[in-house]
Residue, then its C-alpha position, 0 to 999 in steps of 0.5 A: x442289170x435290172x433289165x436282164x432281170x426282167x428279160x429272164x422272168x418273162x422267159x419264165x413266164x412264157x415258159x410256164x405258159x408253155x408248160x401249162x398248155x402241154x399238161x393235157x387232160x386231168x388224170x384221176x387220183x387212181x391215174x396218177x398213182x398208177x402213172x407215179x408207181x410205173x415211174x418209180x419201177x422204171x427209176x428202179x430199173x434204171x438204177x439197177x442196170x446202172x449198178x449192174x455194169x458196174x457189178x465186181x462180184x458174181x454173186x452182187x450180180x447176180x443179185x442185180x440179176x434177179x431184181x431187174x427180172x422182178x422189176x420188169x416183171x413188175x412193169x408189165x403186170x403194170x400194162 
């Protein structure tokens, strides 16, 4: 049982390597807010679709309508 253990915590280990070597460069402070904000919008607009499908009411619609416009609005003036 011990050895399955050790198995699975270098798989971990080489995973993290992995990951480690993927990151690439180092983004500035300015990057990484600009990279996080884009990706909330993107998380919002998802939602949004999502809730959109499943959307009874004309005016819930509607709604979902109008925020996914503002959304990808939102997203090309982040380009």
């Amino acid at each position: 049982m011990a050895r399955g253990f050790e198995s699975k915590d270098v798989e971990f280990q080489q995973a993290e390597a992995e990951r480690g070597k993927k990151a690439g460069p180092a983004l500035t402070p300015g990057e990484r807010d600009a990279q996080a904000k884009r990706r909330t919008i993107e998380l919002s607009l998802a939602r949004a679709k999502a809730d959109l499908l499943a959307a009874r009411t004309p005016a819930h619609k509607q709604m979902l309508s109008d925020a996914i416009a503002a959304l990808e609005q939102q997203l090309d003036r982040a380009d």
